[in-house]
VEXDREN-2710 file (C-alpha; in Angstrom, 1 decimal):
% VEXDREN-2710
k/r/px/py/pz
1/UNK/58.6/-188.6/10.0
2/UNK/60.1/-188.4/6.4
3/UNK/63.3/-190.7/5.4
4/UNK/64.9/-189.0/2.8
5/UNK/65.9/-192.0/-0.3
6/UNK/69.8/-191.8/0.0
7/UNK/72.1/-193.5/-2.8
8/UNK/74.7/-196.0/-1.8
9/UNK/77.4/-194.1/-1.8
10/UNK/75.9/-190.3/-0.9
11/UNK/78.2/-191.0/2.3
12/UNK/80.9/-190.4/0.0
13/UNK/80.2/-187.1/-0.7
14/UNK/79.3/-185.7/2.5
15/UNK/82.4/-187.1/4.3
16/UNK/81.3/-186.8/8.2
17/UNK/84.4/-186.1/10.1
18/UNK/81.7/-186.4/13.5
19/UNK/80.0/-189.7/12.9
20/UNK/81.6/-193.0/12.0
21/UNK/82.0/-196.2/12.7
22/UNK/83.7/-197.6/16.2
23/UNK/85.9/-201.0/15.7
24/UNK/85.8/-203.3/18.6
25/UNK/89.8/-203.8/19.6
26/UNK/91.3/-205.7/22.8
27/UNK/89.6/-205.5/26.2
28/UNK/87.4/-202.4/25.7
29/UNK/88.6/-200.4/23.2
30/UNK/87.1/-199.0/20.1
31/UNK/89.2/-198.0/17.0
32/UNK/87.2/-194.7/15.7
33/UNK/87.2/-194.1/11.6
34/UNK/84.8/-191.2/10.9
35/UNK/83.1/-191.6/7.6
36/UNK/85.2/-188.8/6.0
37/UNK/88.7/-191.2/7.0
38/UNK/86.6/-194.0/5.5
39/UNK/85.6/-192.1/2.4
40/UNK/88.8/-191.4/1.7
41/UNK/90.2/-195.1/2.1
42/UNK/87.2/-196.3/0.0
43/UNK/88.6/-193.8/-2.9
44/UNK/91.8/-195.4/-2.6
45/UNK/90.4/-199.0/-3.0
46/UNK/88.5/-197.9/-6.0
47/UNK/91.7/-196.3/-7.8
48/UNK/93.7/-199.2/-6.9
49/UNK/91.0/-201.5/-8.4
50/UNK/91.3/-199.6/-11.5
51/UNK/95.0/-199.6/-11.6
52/UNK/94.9/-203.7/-11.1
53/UNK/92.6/-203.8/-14.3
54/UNK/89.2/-204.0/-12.8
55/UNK/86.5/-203.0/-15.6
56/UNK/82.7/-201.7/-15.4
57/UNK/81.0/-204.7/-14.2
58/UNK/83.8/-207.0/-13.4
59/UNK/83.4/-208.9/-10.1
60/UNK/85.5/-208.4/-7.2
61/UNK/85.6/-210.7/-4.5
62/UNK/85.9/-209.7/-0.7
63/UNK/87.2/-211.9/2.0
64/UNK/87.8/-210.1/4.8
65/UNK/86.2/-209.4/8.7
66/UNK/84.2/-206.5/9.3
67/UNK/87.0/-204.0/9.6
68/UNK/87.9/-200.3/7.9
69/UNK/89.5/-202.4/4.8
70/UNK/86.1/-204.9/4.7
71/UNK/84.0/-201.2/4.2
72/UNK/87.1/-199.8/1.7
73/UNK/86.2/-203.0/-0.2
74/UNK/82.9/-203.3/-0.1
75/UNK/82.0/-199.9/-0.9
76/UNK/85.7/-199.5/-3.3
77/UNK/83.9/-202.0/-5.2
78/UNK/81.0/-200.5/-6.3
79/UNK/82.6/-196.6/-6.6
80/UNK/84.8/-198.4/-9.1
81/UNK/81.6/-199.8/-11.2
82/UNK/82.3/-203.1/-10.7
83/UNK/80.3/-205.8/-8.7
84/UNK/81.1/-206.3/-4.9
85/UNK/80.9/-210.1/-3.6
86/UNK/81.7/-210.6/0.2
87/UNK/82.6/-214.8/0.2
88/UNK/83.4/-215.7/4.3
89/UNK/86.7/-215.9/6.0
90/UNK/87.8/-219.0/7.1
91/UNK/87.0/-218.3/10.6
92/UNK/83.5/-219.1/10.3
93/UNK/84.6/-222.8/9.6
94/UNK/86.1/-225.2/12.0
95/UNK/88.5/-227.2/9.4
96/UNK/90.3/-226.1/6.4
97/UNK/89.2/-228.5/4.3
98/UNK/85.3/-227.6/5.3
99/UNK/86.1/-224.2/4.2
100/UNK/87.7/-224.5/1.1
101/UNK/84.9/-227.4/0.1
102/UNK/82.4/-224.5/0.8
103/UNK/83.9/-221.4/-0.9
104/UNK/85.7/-223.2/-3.7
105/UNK/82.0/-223.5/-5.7
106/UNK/81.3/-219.7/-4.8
107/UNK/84.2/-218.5/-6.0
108/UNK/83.8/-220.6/-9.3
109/UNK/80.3/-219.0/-10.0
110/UNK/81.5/-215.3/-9.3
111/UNK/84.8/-216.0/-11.6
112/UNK/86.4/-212.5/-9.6
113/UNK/88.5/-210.4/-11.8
114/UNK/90.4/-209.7/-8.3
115/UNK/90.2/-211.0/-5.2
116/UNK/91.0/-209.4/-1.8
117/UNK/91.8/-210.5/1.2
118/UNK/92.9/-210.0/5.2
119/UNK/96.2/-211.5/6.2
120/UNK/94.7/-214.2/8.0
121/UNK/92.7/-215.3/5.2
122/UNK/95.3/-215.4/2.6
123/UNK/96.8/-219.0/2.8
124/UNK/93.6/-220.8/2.5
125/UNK/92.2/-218.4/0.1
126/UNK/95.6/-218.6/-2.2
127/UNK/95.2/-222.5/-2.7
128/UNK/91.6/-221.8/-3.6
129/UNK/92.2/-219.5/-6.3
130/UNK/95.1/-221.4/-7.7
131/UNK/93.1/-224.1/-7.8
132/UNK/90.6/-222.4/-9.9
133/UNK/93.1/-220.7/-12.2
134/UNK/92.0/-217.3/-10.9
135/UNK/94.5/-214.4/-10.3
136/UNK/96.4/-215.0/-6.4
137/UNK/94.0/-212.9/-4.3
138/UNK/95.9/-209.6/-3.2
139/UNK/96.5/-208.0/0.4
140/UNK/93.8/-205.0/1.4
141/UNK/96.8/-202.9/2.9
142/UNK/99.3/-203.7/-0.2
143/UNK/96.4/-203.2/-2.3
144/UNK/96.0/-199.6/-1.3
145/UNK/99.5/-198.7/-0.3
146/UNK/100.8/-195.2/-2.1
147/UNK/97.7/-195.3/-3.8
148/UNK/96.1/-191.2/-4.8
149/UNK/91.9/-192.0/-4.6
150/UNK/89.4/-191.2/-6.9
151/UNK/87.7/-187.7/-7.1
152/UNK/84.3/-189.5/-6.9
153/UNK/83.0/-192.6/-8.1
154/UNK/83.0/-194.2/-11.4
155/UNK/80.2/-194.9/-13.3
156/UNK/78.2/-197.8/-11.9
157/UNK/77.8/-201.2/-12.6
158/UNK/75.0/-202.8/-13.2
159/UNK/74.9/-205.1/-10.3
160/UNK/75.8/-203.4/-7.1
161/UNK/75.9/-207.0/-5.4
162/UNK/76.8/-210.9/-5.8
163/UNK/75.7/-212.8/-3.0
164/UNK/74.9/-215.9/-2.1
165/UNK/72.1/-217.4/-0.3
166/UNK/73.1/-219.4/2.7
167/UNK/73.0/-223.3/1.6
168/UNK/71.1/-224.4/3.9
169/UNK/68.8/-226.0/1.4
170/UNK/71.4/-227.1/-0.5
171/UNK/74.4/-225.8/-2.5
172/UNK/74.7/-221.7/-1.9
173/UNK/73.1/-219.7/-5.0
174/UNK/74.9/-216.9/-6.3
175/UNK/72.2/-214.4/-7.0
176/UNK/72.6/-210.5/-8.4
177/UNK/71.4/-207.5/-7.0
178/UNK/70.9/-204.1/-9.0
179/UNK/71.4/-200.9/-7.7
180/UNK/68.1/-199.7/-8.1
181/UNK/67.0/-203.0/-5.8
182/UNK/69.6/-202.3/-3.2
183/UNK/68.7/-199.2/-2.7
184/UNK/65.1/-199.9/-2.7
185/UNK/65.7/-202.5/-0.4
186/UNK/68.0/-200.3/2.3
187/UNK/65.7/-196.9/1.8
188/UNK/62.7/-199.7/2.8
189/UNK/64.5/-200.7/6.2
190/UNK/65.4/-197.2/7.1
191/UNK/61.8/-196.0/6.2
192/UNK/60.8/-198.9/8.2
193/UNK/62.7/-198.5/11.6
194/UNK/62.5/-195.0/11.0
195/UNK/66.0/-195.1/11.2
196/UNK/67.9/-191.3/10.9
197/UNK/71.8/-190.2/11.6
198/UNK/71.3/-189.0/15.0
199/UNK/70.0/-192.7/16.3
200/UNK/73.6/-195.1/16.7
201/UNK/73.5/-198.8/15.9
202/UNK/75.4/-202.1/16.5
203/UNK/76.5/-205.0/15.1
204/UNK/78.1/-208.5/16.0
205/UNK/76.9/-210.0/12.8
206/UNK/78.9/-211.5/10.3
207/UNK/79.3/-209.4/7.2
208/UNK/79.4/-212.1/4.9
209/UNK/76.0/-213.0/5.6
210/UNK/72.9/-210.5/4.2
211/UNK/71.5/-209.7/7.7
212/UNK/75.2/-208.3/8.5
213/UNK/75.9/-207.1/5.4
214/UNK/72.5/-205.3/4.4
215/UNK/70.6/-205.6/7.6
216/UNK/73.3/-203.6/9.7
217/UNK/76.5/-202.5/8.0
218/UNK/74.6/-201.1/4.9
219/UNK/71.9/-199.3/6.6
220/UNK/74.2/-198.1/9.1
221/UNK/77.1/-196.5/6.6
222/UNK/74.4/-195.4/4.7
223/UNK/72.5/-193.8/6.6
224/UNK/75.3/-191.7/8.5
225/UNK/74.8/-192.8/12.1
226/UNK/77.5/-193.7/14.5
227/UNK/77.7/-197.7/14.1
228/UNK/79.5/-200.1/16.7
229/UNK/81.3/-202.8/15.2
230/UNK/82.2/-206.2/17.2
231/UNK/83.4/-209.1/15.7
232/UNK/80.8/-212.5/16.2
233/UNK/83.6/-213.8/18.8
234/UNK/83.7/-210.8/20.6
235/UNK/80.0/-210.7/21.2
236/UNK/80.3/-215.2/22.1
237/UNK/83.5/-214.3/24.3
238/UNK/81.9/-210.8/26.1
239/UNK/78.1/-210.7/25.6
240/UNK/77.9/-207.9/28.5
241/UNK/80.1/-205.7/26.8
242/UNK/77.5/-205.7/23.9
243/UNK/75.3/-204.9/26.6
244/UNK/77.4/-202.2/27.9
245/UNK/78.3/-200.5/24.7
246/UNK/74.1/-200.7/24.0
247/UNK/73.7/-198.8/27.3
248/UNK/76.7/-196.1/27.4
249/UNK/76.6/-195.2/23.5
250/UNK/73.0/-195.1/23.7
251/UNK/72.3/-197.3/20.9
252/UNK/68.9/-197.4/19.4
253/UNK/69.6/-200.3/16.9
254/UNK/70.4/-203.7/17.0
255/UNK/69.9/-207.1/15.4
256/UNK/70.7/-210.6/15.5
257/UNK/69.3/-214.0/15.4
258/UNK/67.4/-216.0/17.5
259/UNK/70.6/-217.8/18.6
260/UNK/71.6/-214.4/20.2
261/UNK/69.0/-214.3/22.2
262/UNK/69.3/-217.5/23.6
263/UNK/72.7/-216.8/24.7
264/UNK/72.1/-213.6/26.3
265/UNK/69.3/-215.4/28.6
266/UNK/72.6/-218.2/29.0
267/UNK/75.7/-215.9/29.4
268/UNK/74.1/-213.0/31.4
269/UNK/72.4/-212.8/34.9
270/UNK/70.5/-209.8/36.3
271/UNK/73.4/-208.6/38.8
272/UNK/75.6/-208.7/35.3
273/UNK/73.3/-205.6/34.2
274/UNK/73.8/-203.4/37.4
275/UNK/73.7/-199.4/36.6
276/UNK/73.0/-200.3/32.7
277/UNK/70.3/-198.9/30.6
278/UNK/68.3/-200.0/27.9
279/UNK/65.7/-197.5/27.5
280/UNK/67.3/-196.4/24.4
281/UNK/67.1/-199.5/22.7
282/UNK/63.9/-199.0/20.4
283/UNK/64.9/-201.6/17.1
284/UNK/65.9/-205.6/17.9
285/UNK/66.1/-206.9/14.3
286/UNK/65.1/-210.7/14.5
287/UNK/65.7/-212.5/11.6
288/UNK/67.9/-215.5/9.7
289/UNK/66.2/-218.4/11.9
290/UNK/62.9/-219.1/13.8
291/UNK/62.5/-216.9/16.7
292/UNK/61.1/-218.8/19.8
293/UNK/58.8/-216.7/21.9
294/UNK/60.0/-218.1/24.9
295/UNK/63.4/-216.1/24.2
296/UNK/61.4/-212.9/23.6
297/UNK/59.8/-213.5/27.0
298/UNK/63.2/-214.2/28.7
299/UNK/65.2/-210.8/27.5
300/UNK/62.3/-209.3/28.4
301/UNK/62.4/-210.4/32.3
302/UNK/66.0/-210.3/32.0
303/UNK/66.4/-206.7/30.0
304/UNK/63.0/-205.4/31.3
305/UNK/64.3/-204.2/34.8
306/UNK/67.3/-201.8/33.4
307/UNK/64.1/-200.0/30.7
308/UNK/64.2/-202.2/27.8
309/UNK/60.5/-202.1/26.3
310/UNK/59.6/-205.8/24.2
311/UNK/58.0/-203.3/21.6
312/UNK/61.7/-203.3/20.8
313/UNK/61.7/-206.7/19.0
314/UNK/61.0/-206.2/16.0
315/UNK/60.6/-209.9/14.0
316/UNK/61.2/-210.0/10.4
317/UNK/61.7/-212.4/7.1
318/UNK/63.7/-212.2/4.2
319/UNK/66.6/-213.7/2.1
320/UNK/68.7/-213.4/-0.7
321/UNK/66.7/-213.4/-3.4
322/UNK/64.4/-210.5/-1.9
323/UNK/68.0/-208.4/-1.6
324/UNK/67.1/-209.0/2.1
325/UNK/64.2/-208.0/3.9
326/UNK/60.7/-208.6/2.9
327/UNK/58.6/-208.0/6.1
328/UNK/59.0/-206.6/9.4
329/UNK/56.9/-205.6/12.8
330/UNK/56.3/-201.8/12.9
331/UNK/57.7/-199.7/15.3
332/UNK/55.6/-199.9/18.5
333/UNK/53.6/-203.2/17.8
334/UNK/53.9/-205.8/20.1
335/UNK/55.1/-209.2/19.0
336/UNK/52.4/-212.0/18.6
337/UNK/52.8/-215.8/18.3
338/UNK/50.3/-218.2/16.5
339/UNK/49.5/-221.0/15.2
340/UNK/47.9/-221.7/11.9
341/UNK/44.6/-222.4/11.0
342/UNK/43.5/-226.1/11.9
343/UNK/46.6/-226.8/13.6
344/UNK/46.5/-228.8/17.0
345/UNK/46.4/-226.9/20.0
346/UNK/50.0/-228.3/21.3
347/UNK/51.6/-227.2/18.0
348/UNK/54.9/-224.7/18.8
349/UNK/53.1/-221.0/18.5
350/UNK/55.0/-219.1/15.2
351/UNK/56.4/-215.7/15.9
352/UNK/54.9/-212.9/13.7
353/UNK/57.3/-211.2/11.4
354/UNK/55.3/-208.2/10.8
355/UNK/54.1/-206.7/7.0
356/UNK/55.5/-206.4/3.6
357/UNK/58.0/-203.4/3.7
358/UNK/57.4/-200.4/0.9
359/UNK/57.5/-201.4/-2.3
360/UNK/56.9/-205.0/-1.3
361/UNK/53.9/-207.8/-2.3
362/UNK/53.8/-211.0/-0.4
363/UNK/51.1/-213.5/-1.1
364/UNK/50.9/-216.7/0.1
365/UNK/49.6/-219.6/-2.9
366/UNK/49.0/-223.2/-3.1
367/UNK/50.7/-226.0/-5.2
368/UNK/48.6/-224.6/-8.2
369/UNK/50.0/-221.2/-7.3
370/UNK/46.1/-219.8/-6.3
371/UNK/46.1/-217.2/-3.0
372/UNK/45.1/-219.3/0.1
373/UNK/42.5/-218.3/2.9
374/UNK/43.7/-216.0/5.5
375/UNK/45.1/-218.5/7.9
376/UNK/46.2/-221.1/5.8
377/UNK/49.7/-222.0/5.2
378/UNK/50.7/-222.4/1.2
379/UNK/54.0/-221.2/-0.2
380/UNK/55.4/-217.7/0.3
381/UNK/55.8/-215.0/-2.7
382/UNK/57.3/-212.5/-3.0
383/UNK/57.3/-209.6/-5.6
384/UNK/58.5/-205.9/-5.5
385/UNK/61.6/-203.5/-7.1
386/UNK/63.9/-205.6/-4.6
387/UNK/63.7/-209.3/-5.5
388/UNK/66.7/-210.0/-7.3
389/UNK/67.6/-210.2/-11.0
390/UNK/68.6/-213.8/-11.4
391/UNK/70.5/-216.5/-10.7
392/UNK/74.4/-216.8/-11.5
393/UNK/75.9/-219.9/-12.5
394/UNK/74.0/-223.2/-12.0
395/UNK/71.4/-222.7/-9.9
396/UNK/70.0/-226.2/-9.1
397/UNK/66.2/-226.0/-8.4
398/UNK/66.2/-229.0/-6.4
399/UNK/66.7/-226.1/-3.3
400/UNK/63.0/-225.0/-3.8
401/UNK/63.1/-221.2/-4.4
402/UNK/62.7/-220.1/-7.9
403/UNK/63.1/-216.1/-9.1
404/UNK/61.9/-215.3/-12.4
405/UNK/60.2/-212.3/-14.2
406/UNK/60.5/-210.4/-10.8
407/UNK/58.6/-213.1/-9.1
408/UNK/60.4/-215.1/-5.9
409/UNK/58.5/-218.0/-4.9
410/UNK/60.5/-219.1/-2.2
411/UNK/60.1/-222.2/-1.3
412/UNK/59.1/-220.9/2.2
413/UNK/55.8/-222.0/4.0
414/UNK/54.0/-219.5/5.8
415/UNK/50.6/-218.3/5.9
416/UNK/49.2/-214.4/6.4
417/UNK/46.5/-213.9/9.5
418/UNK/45.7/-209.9/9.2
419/UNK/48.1/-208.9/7.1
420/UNK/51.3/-210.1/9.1
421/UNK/53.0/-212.7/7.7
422/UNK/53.9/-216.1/10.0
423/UNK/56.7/-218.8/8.7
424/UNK/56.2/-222.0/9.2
425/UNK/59.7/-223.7/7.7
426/UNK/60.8/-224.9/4.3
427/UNK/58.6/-226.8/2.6
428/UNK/61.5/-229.1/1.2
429/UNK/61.6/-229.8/5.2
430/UNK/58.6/-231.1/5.8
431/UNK/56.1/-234.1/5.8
432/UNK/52.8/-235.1/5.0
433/UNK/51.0/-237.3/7.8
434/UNK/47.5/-238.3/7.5
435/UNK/46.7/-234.9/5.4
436/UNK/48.4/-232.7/7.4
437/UNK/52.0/-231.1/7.5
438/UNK/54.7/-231.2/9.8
439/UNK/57.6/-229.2/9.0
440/UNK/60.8/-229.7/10.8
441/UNK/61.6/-226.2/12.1
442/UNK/58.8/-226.9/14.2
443/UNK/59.6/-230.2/15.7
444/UNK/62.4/-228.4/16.7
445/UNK/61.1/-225.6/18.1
446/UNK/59.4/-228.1/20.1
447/UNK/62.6/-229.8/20.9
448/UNK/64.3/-226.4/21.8
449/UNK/61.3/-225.9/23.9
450/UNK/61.9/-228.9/26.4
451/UNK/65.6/-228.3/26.9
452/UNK/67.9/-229.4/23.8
453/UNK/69.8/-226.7/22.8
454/UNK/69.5/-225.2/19.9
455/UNK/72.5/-225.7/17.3
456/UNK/72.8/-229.2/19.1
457/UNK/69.8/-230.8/17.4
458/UNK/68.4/-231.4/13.8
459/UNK/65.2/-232.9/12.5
460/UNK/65.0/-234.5/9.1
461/UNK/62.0/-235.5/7.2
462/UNK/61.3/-236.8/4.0
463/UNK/60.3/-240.4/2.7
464/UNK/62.6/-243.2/2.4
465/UNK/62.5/-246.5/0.3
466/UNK/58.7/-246.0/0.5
467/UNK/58.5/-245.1/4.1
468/UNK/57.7/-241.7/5.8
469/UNK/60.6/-241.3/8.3
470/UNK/62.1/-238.6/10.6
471/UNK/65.4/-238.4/11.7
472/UNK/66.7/-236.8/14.8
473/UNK/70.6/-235.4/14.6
474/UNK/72.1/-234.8/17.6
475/UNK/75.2/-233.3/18.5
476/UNK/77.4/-234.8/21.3
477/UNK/73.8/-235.8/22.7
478/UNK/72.7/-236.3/26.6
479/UNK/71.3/-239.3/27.2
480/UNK/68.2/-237.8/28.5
481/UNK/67.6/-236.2/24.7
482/UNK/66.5/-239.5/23.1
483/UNK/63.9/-240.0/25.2
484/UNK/62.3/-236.3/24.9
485/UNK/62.6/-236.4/21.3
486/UNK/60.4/-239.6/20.8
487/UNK/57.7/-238.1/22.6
488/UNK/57.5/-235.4/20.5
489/UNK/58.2/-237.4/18.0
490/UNK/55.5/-239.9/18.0
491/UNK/52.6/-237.3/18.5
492/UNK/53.1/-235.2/15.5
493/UNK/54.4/-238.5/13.3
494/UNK/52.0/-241.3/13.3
495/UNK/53.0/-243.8/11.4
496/UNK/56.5/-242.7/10.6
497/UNK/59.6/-244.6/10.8
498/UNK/61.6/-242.6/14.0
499/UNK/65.5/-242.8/13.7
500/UNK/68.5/-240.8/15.6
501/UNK/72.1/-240.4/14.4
502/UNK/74.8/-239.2/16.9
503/UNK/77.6/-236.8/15.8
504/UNK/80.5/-235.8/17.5
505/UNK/81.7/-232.5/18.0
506/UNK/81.5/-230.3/14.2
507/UNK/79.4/-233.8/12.8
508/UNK/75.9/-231.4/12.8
509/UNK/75.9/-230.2/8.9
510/UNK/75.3/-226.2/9.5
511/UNK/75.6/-223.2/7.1
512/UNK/78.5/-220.3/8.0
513/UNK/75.7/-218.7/9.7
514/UNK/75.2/-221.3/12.0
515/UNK/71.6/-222.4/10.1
516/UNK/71.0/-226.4/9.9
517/UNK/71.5/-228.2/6.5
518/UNK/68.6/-230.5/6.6
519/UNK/68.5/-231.4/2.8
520/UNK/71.8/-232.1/2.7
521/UNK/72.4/-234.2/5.6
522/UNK/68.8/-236.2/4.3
523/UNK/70.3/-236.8/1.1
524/UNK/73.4/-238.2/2.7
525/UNK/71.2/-240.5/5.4
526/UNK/69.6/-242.1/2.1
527/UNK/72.4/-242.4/0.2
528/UNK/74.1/-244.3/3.2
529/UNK/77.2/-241.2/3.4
530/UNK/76.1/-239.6/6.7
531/UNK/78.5/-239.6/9.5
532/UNK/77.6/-240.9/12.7
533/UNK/76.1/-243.4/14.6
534/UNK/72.0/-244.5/13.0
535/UNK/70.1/-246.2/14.9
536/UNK/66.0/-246.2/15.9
537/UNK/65.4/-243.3/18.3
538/UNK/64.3/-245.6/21.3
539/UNK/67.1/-247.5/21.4
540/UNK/69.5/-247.9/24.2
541/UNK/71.8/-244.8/24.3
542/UNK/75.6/-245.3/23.5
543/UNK/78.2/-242.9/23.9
544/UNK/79.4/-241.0/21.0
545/UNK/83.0/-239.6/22.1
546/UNK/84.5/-239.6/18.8
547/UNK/84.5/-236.2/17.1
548/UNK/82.8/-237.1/13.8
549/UNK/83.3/-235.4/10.4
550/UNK/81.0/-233.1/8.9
551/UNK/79.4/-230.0/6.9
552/UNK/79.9/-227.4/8.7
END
């Protein structure tokens, strides 16, 4: 089958008054805006861009929930040749002052010659800007109120995209896309999935984040198909109405992270799925976080029954600086978890995600930057017309992911086994013992494994005044935790020094997508500034009832 290459705003043009994309609204209703109703919006937002003074390469800053004004402005943006840069609401943060402690740095680096925003954002979002000295962020709906659109778009910018990477390695990155490697990067994935208008998708992912934003609301405007749109609370507050809408729309796409999964297999039970359908359901993007194969095996027994095939799970890798995705499983390959060569048989098995898309190299080097044996883990590379420009701003290296001359070394460690690429973890988030390395993800995985959930639990590594140690962060912990930890503890870390803090509700340091940050929280246990209770992993258990303060 031959997927056309389609530019990012062809939709424009073409103006579907069939297809669209379907809002989730209150109980279950869906607010329908066919692409031609959103074409003309997104010609309003570009006029109105121009008429507030925004210029050929300016930066304009979005802050809003995936709604018909997020797409105006998103896609306004860039018909207006500036430089789109969606920055997350404050609902992806439990306190105020976490939020504006997290976005006060990103909107410093993309220095936005407007910024605009929902309703519900506004307040917190106004005393970031005015902080800053940047122009007050306007209103989407005042913004394009009486506004005449555009004919057609406006000559583009050079960058297409600002976004950031996620933090969880440290302070977020603002890195810049062209247009030439966003397209190459969405034409890639649709190629990929073999992904055409007549096949629907859905979405609960945040599009702040680059798996929401690129993955699924990119792909899916671009490519013309019907896309269903639910917020992240409405797929944590009603998981079997994602399941519904996947069986009565027909849906053929999907993604999410491993978190997803795991909730499904909590929230839904098989007499939930009565008289549904999944046999439709031929793409599960996987991505943003470690996939455990014992998920995959669980929405298989649970989905399997109502026709959903696991050649549906489709495992992939990416980031940021690759514009998003780098690999994925092709259609109709079954999923495989391994574990490196030399490893120990009890090590966590590593999920598969797939090959390098079109247009993609991935290599996999050592510390002198030499290809490694087939098998062997080293550090992850990544080349091709989608890595990323550059950097914006200060870009600390102390993350670990360097992009240069169109080369990302990404500070990733994986290793290739027949030309599918396996990820191990970071390799800022890991630890030598007696010549071989332990990375964190998967003493977790491990963890997750024997029945602490994940998003409850952290493991830290590094060394400390001399000594190697681990440290176990736990979230409102059971008692029962400590004592499953240290086993798995002591048999991958000989020799180490084992220690446990204990954090109340919000104390575990995550990104906005949910993704732990182990390098900042290890830099705060060493410097003494980590909230919560230290102590060595073995010893007696004490409550911990007192909401501690943290990253989030």
């Amino acid at each position: 089958m031959s997927i056309p290459d389609r530019g990012l705003l062809q939709w424009l043009e073409e103006r579907s008054a069939d297809r669209g994309l379907h809002f989730a609204g209150p109980g279950d209703s869906w607010d329908h805006w066919s692409y031609a109703r959103l074409a003309d919006l997104t010609c309003r937002t570009a006029a109105a861009l121009a008429a507030h003074g925004v210029r050929n390469g300016d930066t304009v800053v979005v802050v809003q929930r995936s709604s018909p004004g997020f797409v105006a402005g998103l896609f306004g943006t860039m018909a207006a040749g500036a430089t789109a840069c969606s920055i997350a609401p404050p609902f992806a943060f439990q306190r105020a002052d976490a939020y504006e402690s997290h976005v006060t740095p990103l909107f410093e680096t993309a220095g936005p010659a407007l910024i605009i925003s929902d309703q519900d954002s506004l307040p917190q979002v106004s005393r970031v800007a005015e902080r800053l000295g940047l122009k007050p962020p306007v209103l989407f709906d005042q913004l394009v109120e009486d506004v005449a659109p555009l004919p057609g778009p406006l000559p583009p910018a050079r960058f297409a995209l600002l976004q950031f990477t996620s933090g969880s390695s440290g302070n977020a990155k603002g890195v810049r896309v062209t247009h030439e490697a966003l397209r190459a990067n969405v034409t890639a994935m649709r190629r990929w999935l073999r992904w055409t208008p007549d096949l629907p998708g859905i979405t609960w992912l945040p599009v702040h984040h680059d798996m929401g934003l690129i993955g699924c609301l990119l792909n899916i405007v671009t490519t013309g198909c019907d896309g269903w749109m639910m917020q992240p609370e409405d797929f944590i507050r009603s998981p079997s109405r994602y399941l519904r809408c996947i069986s009565e729309q027909r849906v053929g796409l999907a993604a999410m992270p491993n978190f997803g999964l795991a909730y499904l297999l909590r929230r839904i039970k098989p007499a939930d799925l009565e008289g549904l359908r999944f046999d439709s359901l031929r793409s599960v993007i996987l991505g943003a976080e470690r996939i455990d194969p014992q998920a995959l095996t669980g929405v298989e027994d649970l989905l399997g029954p109502n026709g959903f095939d696991r050649r549906a799970f489709l495992p992939a890798y990416g980031g940021a600086e690759a514009t998003l995705c780098v690999t994925g499983l092709p259609l109709d390959e079954d999923w495989t978890a391994l574990a490196p060569s030399g490893s120990a048989e009890t090590a966590a098995p590593i999920v598969g995600c797939g090959r390098p898309l079109e247009g993609v190299e991935v290599e996999v080097v050592d510390d002198d930057g030499a290809v490694v044996a087939d098998g062997t883990v080293g550090e992850i590379v990544v080349r091709g017309a989608s890595v990323a420009t550059d950097y914006v701003g200060r870009a600390s290296a102390a993350s670990g992911t360097t992009l240069a001359d169109g080369t990302l070394r990404t500070g990733d460690a994986g290793f290739l086994r027949d030309g599918q690429l396996f990820v191990v973890g970071r390799l800022g988030d890991g630890l030598k013992v007696r010549g071989r390395m332990v990375f964190a993800e998967s003493l977790e995985a491990l963890l997750h494994q024997k029945g602490i959930p994940e998003r409850r639990v952290a493991v830290l590594l590094g060394v400390r005044d001399g000594v190697n140690t681990a440290a176990v962060v736990f979230e409102i912990p059971k008692p029962e935790w400590f004592e499953v930890a240290a086993d798995v503890l002591r048999e991958w870390l000989v020799d180490t020094e084992l220690l446990r803090v204990e954090v109340g509700r919000g104390g575990l340091a995550v990104t906005s997508s949910g993704k732990p940050r182990r390098r900042v929280m290890w830099q705060g246990l060493t410097a003494g500034t980590l909230t919560g209770r230290v102590g060595a992993l073995t010893e007696q258990a004490q409550p911990c009832a007192q909401p501690a303060e943290g990253t989030r």
